[in-house]
C-alpha positions, 0 to 999 in steps of 0.5 A: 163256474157251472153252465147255466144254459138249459135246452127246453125241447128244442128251445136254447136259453143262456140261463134258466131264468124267463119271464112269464107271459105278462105285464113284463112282458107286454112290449119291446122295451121292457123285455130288452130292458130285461134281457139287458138285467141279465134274463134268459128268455121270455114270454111274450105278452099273449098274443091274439085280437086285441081286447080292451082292459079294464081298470083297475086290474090288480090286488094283493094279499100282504102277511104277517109284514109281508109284502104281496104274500099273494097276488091277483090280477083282472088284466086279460091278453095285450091290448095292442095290436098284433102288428106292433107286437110282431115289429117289435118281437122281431126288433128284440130277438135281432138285437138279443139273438142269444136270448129265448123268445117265445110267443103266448097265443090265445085264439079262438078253439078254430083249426085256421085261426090257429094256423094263421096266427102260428105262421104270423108269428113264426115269421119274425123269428121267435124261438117257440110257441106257448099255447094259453090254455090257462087264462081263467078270467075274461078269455075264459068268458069267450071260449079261450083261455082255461075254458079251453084248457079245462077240457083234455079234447079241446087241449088235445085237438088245439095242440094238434091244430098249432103243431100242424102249422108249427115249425117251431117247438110248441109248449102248452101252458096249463090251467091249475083250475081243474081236478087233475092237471096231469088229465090236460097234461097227457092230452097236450102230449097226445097233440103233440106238444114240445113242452108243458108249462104250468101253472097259469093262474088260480080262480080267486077273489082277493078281498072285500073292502069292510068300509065300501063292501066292494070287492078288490079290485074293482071297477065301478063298484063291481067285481068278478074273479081273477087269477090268483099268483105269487109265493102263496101258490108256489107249494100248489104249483110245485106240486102240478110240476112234480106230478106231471114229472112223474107220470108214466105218460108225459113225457116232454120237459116242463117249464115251471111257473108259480110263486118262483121269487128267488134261486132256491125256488127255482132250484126246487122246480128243477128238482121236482121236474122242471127245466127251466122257470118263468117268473112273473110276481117277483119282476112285478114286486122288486123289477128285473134286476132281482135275475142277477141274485138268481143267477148269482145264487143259482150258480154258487150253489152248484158249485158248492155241490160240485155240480158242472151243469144246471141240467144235472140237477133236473127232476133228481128229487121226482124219484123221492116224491109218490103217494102217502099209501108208499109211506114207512108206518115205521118211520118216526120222529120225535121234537126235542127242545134245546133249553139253552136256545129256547126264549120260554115264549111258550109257542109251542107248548100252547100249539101242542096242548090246544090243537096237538097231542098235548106232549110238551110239559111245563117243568120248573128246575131246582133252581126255579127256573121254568122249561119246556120238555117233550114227552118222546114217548108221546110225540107224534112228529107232527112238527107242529111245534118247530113250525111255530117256533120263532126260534132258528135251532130251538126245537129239532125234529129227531128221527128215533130208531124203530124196532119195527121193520119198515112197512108201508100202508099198502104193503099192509093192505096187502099183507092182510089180504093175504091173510084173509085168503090162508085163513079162507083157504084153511076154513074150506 
């Protein structure tokens, strides 16, 4: 059985598996009863003054059948006091020495306020810090929270500040409501962060109500935007982690967080950079004993791979992952659509002709009987067709020698410059 246990900057954890900073994580029971599931750490609830919360806090997205496809929240940092917190952080991690606990703070952008709050905390033995520069809703409106985290000297200089009173391992948790995350990313390293975590949640409005007009959820008949999770933002997320995991400048593990449901999800981050994940949507939609499959599933794909250690597998795909101007022009594939699997539901065909590049043709055989057959030579590779296909094996995407030496766009650019200066050069 491969080992499981990761090593996050310092911070030791007998699986991969945390639970983010939220609702599960609000209280002592509930991350016993986790730790209990088989969980490998978590983070504690965010820490500050407590707030007062509104009602009612949650919303979500259902798709095609399913369930919680996305998930909103207006709920802000605990609302209960830090004194409880501390006794039962300290309750928690003497009963689950082994398992991982670290604490989310959020205070004011104050260099004492950040000093006092880490060294209280230290005090009842959490294995690390995460600093919340992430909230985008209700802290935000107080200067915390993603109003911090939008502003690289304000994630810089708030790094410092924690690090300065620090003894433990400090992570830093990104907001994704920004233009480049790898901006804040550099400027946590600059502070000194341990880690990063990323993604915290996406501004967003999740309906309104046709019969009502208010928006969901809402209280009283007013509303205001929340932070946006779930599988839905998984593809946005994994994305953030896998530029940050292959920018020159940060250098510090990451821990991954964002529409993670399952093991292979998880799989996917730690390929893409990440070294360990936090799960918080998944838990919400099914509870906690859903960690057991991850684990399960984690485990025997490893071993299948013939793969000793989960560590192994970190990052390996970030060399796969650069920009679209690295891509091989050359490289092509074609859709072929294998007849004897295809239901003739003619998905594809009115995909590819209404909003593609209309090579899928309707042919009739000798006996009268309708097919569906692509046009090589005039297929794209889009992939339009076998994603709309509601049948496993009934189009496959086949790559189609190229004559042709592999070029990218800027190695065109480059060739046509050069070019551009013989010609010059001749001219004079």
């Amino acid at each position: 059985m491969a080992d499981l246990s990761i090593n996050l900057a310092g911070i030791k954890s007998p699986n991969p598996f945390w639970l983010a900073s939220a609702p599960p994580t609000n209280s002592g029971y509930q991350v016993q009863r986790a730790f209990e599931a088989g969980w490998g750490g978590a983070v504690w609830k965010t820490l500050g003054d407590p707030i007062l919360n509104v009602s009612s806090r949650f919303a979500a997205i259902n798709f095609n059948g399913k369930r919680v496809a996305g998930f909103n929240n207006i709920e802000l940092i605990t609302d209960r006091p830090l004194e409880v917190n501390l006794k039962e952080i300290y309750e928690t991690k003497k009963r689950f020495p082994n398992h991982t606990i670290v604490a989310s703070l959020m205070v004011e952008p104050k260099q004492e306020k950040w000093h006092e709050i880490v060294k209280r905390v230290e005090d009842v033995g959490v294995d690390g810090l995460e600093l919340n520069f992430g909230c985008p809703h209700g802290m935000a409106e107080r200067g915390m929270g993603s109003a911090s985290g939008q502003v690289p000297s304000l994630v810089e200089r708030q790094t410092y500040w924690a690090k300065e009173a620090a003894q433990t391992p400090v992570i830093v948790k990104l907001t994704p409501n920004i233009t480049d995350i790898t901006a804040t990313a550099e400027a946590a390293c600059k502070g000194g962060a341990d880690a990063i975590s990323m993604i915290n949640t996406i501004n967003s409005l999740m309906g309104v109500d046709l019969d009502t007009w208010n928006t969901i959820p809402h209280v009283a008949g007013k509303g205001a935007h929340g932070g946006y999770c779930g599988p839905a933002v998984k593809p946005i997320a994994l994305n953030m982690v896998a530029e940050c995991a292959r920018h020159p400048h940060i250098n510090v593990p990451i821990s991954g967080i964002g529409g993670i449901s399952n093991w292979k999800d998880a799989v996917e981050f730690m390929l893409m950079g990440a070294t360990g994940v936090q799960v918080c949507t998944a838990a919400m939609h099914h509870g906690f004993r859903i960690v057991e499959d991850m684990i399960d599933g984690l485990s025997n794909y490893l071993d299948q791979k013939g793969i000793t250690a989960v560590s192994e597998i970190i990052g390996k795909s970030v060399p796969k992952y650069s920009d679209w101007g690295n891509l091989d022009l050359n490289f092509n594939i074609v859709a072929r659509i294998n007849t004897d699997v295809c239901i003739n539901c003619n998905k594809c065909h009115i995909a590819c002709e209404d909003t593609s590049h209309q090579c899928i043709d309707m042919l009739t055989d000798s006996n009268g009987k309708s097919y569906l057959k692509v046009r090589e030579e005039d297929c794209v590779g889009c992939n339009l067709c076998s994603i709309v296909c509601p049948v496993d094996g009934a189009i496959d995407m086949i790559e189609v020698p190229s004559e042709l030496a592999p070029m990218t766009w800027n190695e065109r650019q480059t060739a046509l410059s050069l070019a551009t200066c013989e010609v010059d050069v001749k001219s004079n």
